[in-house]
Biopython code that builds the backbone (N, CA, C, O; Angstrom):
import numpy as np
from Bio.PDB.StructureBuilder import StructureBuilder

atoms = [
    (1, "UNK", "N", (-15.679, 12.437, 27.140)),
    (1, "UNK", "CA", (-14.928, 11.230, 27.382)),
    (1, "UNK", "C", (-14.147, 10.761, 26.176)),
    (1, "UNK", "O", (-13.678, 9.624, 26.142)),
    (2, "UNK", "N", (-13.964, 11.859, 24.916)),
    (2, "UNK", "CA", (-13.106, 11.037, 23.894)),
    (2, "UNK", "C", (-11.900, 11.210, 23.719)),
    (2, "UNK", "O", (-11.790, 12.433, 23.817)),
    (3, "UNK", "N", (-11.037, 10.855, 23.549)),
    (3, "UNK", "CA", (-9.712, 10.780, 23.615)),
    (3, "UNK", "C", (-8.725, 11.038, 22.131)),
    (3, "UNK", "O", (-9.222, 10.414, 21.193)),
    (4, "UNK", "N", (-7.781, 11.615, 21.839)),
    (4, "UNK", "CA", (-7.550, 12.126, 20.613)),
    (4, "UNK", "C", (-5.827, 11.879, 20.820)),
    (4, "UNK", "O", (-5.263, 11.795, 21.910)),
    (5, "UNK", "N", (-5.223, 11.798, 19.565)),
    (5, "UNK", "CA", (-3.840, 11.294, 19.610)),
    (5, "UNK", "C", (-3.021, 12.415, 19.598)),
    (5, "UNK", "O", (-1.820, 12.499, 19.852)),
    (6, "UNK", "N", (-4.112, 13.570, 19.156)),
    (6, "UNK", "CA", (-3.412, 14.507, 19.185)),
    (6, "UNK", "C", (-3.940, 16.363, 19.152)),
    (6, "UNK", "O", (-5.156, 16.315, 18.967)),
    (7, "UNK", "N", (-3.674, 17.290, 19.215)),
    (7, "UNK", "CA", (-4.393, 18.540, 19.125)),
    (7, "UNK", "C", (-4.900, 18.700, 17.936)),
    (7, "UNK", "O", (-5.940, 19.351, 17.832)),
    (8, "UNK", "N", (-4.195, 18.071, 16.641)),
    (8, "UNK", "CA", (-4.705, 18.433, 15.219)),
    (8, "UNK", "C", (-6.161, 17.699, 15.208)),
    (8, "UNK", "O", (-7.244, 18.172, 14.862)),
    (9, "UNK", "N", (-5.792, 16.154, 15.786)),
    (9, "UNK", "CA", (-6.799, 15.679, 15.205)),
    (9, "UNK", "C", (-8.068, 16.238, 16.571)),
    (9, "UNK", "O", (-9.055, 16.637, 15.953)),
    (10, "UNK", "N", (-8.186, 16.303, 17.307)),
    (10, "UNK", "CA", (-9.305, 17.118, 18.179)),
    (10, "UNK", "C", (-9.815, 18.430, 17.841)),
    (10, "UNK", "O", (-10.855, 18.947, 18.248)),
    (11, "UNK", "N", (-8.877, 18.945, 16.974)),
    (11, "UNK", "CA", (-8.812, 19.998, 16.286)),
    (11, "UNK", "C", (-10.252, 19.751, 14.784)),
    (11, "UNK", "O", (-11.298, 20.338, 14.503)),
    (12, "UNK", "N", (-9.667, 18.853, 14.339)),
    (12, "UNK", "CA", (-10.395, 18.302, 13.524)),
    (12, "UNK", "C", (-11.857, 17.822, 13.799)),
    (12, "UNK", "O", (-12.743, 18.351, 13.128)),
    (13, "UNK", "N", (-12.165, 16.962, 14.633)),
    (13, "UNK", "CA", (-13.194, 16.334, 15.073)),
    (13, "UNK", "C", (-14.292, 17.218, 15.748)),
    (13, "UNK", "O", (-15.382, 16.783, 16.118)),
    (14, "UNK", "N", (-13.814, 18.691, 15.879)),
    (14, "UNK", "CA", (-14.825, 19.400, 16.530)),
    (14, "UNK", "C", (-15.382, 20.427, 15.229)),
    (14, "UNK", "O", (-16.439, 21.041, 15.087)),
    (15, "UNK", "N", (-14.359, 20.327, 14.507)),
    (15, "UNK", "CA", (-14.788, 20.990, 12.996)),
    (15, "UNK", "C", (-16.140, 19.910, 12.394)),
    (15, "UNK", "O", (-17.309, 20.121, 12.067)),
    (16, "UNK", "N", (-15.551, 19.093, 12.438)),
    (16, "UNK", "CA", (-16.431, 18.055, 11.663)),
    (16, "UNK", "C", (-17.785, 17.403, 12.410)),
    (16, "UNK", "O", (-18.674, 16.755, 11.857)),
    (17, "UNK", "N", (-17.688, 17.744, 13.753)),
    (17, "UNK", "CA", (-19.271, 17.874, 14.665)),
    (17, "UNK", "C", (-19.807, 19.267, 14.200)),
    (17, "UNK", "O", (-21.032, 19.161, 14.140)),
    (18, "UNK", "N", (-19.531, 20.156, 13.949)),
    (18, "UNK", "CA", (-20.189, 21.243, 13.224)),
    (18, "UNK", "C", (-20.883, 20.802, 12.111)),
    (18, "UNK", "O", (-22.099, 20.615, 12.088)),
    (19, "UNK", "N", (-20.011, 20.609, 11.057)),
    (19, "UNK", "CA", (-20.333, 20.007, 9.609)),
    (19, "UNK", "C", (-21.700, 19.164, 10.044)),
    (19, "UNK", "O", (-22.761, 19.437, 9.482)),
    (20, "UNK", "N", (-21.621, 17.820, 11.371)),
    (20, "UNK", "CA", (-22.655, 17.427, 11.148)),
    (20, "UNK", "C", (-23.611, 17.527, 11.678)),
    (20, "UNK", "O", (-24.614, 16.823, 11.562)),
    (21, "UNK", "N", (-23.377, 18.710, 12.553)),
    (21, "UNK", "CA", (-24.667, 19.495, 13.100)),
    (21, "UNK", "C", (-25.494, 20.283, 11.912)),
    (21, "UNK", "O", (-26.708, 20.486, 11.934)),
    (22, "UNK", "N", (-24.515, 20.716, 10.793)),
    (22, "UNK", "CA", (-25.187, 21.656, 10.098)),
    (22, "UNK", "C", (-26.214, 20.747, 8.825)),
    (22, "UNK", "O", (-27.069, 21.067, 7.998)),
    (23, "UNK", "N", (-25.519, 19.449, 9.272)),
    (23, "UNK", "CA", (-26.035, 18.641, 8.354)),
    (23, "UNK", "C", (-25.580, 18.612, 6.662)),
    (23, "UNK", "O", (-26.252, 18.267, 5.690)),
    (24, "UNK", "N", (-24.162, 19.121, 6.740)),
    (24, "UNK", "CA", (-23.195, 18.874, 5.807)),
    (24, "UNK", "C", (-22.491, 17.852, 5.258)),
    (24, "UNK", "O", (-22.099, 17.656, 4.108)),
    (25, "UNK", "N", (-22.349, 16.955, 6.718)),
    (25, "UNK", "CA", (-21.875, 15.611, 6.730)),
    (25, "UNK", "C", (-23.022, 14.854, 7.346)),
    (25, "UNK", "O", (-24.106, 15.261, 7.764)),
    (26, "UNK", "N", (-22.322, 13.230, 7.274)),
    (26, "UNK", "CA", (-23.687, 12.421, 8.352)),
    (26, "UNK", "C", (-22.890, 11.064, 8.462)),
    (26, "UNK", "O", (-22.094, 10.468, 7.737)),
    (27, "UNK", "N", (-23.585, 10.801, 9.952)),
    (27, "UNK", "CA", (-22.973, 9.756, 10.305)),
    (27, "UNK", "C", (-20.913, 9.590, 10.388)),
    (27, "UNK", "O", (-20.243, 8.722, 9.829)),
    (28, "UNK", "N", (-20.456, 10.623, 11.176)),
    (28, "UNK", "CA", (-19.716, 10.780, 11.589)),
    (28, "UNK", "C", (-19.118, 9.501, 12.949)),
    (28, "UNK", "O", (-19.615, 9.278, 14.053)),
    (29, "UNK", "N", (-17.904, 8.877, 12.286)),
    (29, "UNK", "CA", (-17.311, 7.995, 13.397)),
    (29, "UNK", "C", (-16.084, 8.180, 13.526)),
    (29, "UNK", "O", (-15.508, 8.676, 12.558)),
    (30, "UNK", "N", (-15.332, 7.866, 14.680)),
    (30, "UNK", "CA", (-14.369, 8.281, 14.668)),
    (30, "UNK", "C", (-12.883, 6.688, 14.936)),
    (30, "UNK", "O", (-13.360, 5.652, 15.399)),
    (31, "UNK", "N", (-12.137, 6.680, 14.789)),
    (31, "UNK", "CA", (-11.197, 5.324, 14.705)),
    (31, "UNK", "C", (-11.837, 3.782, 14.281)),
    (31, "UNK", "O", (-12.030, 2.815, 15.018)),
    (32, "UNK", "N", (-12.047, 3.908, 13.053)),
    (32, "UNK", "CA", (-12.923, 3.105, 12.359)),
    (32, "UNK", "C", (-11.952, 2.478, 12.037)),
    (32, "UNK", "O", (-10.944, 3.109, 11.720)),
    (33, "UNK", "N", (-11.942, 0.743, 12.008)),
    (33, "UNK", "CA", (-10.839, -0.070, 11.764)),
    (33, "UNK", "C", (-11.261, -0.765, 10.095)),
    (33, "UNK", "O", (-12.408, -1.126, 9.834)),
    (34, "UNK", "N", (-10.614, -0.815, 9.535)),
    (34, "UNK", "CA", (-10.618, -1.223, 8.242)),
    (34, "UNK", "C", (-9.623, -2.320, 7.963)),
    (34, "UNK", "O", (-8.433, -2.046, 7.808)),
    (35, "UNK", "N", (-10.132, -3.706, 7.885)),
    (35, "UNK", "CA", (-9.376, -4.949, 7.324)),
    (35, "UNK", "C", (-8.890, -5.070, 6.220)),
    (35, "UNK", "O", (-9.632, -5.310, 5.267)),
    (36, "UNK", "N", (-7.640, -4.947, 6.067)),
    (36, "UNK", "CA", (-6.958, -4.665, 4.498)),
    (36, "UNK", "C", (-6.335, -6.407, 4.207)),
    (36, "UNK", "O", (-6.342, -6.922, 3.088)),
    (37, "UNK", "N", (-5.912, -6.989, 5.258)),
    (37, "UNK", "CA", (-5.929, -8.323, 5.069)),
    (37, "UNK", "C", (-6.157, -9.320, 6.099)),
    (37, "UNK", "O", (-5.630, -9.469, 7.201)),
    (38, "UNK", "N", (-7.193, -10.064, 5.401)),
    (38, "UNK", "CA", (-7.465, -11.102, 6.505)),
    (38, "UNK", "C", (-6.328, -11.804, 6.826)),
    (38, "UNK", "O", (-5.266, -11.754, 6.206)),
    (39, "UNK", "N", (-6.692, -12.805, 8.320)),
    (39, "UNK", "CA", (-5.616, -13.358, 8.714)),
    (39, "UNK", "C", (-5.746, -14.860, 8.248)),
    (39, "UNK", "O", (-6.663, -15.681, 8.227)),
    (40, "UNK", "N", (-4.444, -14.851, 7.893)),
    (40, "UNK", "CA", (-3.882, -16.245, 7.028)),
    (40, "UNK", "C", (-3.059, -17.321, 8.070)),
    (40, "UNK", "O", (-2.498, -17.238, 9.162)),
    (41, "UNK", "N", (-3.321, -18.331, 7.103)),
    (41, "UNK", "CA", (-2.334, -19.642, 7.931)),
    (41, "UNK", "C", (-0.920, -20.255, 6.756)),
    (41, "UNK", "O", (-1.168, -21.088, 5.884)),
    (42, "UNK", "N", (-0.120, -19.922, 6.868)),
    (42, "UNK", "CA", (1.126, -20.020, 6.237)),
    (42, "UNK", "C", (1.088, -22.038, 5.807)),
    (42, "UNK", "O", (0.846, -22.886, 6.665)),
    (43, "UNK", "N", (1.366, -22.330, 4.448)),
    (43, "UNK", "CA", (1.232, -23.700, 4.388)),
    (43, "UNK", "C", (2.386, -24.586, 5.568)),
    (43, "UNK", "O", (2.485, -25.812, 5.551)),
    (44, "UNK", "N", (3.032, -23.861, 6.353)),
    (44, "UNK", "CA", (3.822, -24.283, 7.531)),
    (44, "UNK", "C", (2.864, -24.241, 8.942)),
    (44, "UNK", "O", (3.021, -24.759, 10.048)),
    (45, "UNK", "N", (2.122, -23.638, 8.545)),
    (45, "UNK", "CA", (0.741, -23.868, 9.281)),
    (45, "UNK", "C", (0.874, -22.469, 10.579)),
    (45, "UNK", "O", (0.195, -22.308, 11.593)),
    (46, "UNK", "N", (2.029, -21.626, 10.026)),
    (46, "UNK", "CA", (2.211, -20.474, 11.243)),
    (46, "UNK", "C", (0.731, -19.701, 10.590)),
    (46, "UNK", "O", (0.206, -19.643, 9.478)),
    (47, "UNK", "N", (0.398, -19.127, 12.065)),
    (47, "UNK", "CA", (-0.904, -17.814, 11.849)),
    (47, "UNK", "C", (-0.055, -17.049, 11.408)),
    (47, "UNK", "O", (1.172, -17.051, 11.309)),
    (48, "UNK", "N", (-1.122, -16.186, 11.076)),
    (48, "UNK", "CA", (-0.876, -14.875, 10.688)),
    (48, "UNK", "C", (-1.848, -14.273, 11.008)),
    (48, "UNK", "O", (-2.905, -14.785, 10.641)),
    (49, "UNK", "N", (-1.939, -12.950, 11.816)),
    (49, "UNK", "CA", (-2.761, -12.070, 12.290)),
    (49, "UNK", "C", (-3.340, -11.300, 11.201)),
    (49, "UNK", "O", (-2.761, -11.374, 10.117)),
    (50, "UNK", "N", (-4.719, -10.336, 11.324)),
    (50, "UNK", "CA", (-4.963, -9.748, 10.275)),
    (50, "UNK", "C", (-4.261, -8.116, 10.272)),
    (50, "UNK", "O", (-3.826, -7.529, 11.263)),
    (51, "UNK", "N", (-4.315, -7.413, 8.333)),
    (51, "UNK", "CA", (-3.698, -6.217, 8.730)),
    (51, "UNK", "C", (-5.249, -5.395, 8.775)),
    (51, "UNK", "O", (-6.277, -5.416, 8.097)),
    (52, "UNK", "N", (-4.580, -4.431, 10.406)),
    (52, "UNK", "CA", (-5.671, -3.273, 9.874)),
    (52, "UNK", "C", (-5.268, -1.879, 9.847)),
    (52, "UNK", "O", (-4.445, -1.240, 10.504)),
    (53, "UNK", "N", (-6.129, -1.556, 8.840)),
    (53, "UNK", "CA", (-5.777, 0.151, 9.598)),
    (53, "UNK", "C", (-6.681, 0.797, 10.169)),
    (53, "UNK", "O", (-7.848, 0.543, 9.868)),
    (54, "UNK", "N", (-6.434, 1.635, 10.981)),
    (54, "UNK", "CA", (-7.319, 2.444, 11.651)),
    (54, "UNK", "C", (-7.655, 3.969, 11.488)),
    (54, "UNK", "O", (-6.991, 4.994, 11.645)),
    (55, "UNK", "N", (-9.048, 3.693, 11.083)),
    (55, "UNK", "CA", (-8.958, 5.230, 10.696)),
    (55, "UNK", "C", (-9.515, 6.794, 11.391)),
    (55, "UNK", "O", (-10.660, 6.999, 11.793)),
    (56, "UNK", "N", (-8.545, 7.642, 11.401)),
    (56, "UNK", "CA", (-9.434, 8.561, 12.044)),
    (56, "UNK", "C", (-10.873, 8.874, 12.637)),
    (56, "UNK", "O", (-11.526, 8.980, 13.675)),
    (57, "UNK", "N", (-10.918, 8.962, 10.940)),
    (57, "UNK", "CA", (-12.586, 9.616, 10.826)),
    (57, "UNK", "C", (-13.044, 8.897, 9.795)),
    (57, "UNK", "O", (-12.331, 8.505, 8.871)),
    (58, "UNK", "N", (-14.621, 8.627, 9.937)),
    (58, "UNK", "CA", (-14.697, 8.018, 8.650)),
    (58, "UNK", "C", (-16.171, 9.144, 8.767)),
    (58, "UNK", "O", (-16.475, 9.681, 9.832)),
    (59, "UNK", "N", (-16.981, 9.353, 7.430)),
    (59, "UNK", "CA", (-18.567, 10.081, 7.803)),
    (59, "UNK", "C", (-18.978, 9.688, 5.893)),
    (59, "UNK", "O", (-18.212, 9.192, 5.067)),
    (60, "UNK", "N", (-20.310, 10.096, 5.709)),
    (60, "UNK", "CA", (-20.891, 10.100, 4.962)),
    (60, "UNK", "C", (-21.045, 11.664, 3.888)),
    (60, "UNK", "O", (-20.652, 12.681, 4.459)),
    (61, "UNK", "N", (-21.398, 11.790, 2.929)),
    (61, "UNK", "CA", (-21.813, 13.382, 2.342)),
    (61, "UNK", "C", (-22.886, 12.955, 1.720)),
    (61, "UNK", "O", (-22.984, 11.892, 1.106)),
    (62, "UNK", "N", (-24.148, 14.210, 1.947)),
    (62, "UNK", "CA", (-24.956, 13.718, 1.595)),
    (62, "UNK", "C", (-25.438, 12.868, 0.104)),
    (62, "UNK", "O", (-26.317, 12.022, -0.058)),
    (63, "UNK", "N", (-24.484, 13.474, -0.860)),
    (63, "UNK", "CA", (-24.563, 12.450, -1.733)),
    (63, "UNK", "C", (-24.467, 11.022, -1.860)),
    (63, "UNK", "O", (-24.538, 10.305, -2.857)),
    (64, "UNK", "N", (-24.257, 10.707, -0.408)),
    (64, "UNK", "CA", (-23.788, 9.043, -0.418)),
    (64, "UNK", "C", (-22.479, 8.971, -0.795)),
    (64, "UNK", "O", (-22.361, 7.892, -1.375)),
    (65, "UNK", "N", (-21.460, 9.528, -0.776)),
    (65, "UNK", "CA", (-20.130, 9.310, -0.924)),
    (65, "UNK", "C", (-19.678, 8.889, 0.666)),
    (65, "UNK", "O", (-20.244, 9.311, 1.674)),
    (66, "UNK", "N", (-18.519, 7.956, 0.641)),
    (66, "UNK", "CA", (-18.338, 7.346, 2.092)),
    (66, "UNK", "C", (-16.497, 8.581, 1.826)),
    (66, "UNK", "O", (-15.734, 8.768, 0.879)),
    (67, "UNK", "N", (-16.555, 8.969, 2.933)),
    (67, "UNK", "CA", (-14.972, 10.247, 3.160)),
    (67, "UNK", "C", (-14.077, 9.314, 4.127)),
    (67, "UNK", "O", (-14.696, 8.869, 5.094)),
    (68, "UNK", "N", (-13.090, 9.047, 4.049)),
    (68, "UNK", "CA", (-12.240, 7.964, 5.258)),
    (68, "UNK", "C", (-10.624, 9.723, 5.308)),
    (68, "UNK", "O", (-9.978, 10.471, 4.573)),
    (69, "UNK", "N", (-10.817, 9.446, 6.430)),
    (69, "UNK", "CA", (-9.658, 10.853, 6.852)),
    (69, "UNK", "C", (-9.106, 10.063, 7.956)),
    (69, "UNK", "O", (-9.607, 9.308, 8.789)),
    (70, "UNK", "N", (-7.582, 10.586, 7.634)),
    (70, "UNK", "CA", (-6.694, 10.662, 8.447)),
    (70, "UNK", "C", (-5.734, 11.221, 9.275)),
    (70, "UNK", "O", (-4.959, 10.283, 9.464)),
    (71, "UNK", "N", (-5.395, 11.998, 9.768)),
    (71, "UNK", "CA", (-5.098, 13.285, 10.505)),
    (71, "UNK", "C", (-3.698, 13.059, 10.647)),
    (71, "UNK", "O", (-3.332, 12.017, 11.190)),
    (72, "UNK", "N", (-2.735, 14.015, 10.172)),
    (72, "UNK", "CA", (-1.489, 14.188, 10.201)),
    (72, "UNK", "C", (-0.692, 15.239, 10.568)),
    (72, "UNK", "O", (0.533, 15.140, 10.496)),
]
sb = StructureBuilder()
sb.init_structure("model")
sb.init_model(0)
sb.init_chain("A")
sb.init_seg("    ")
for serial, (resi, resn, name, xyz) in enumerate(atoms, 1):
    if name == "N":
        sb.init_residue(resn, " ", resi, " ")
    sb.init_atom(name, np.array(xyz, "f"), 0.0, 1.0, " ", f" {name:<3s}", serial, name[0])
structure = sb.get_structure()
C-alpha cells in the first residue's frame, strides 16, 4: 500500500528495507516532515504558515547517526 513519487525513489526504498533487514540500518521512515520554520504572525498581524520540508527517507546507523535522504 505505499506509494512513491517515483521509480528511483521505490527503487531506493526497497534497497534500504534490505539494509534494514540485514540490520545495517534501523528504524527506517519514509516522508518524514521536518519544520524549518515555525509559523509566524507578521506585526500587521497577517499569518504565516509554517515551512516544511519533506523528507524522503529518514533511518538511523547503528552508530546512532540520524541519515535524512532525498531522492532525485
Amino acid at each position: 500500500g505505499l506509494k512513491f513519487d517515483s521509480k528511483a525513489e521505490h527503487k531506493r526504498w526497497q534497497y534500504l528495507a534490505v539494509l534494514e533487514r540485514a540490520g545495517e540500518i534501523l528504524d527506517l521512515r519514509m516522508q518524514v516532515p521536518f519544520e524549518l520554520i515555525a509559523a509566524q504572525v507578521a506585526p500587521s498581524g497577517k499569518k504565516h504558515r509554517p515551512t516544511v520540508y519533506l523528507a524522503d527517507f529518514v533511518y538511523r546507523l547503528p552508530c546512532g547517526s540520524c541519515v535524512v535522504e532525498d531522492v532525485k
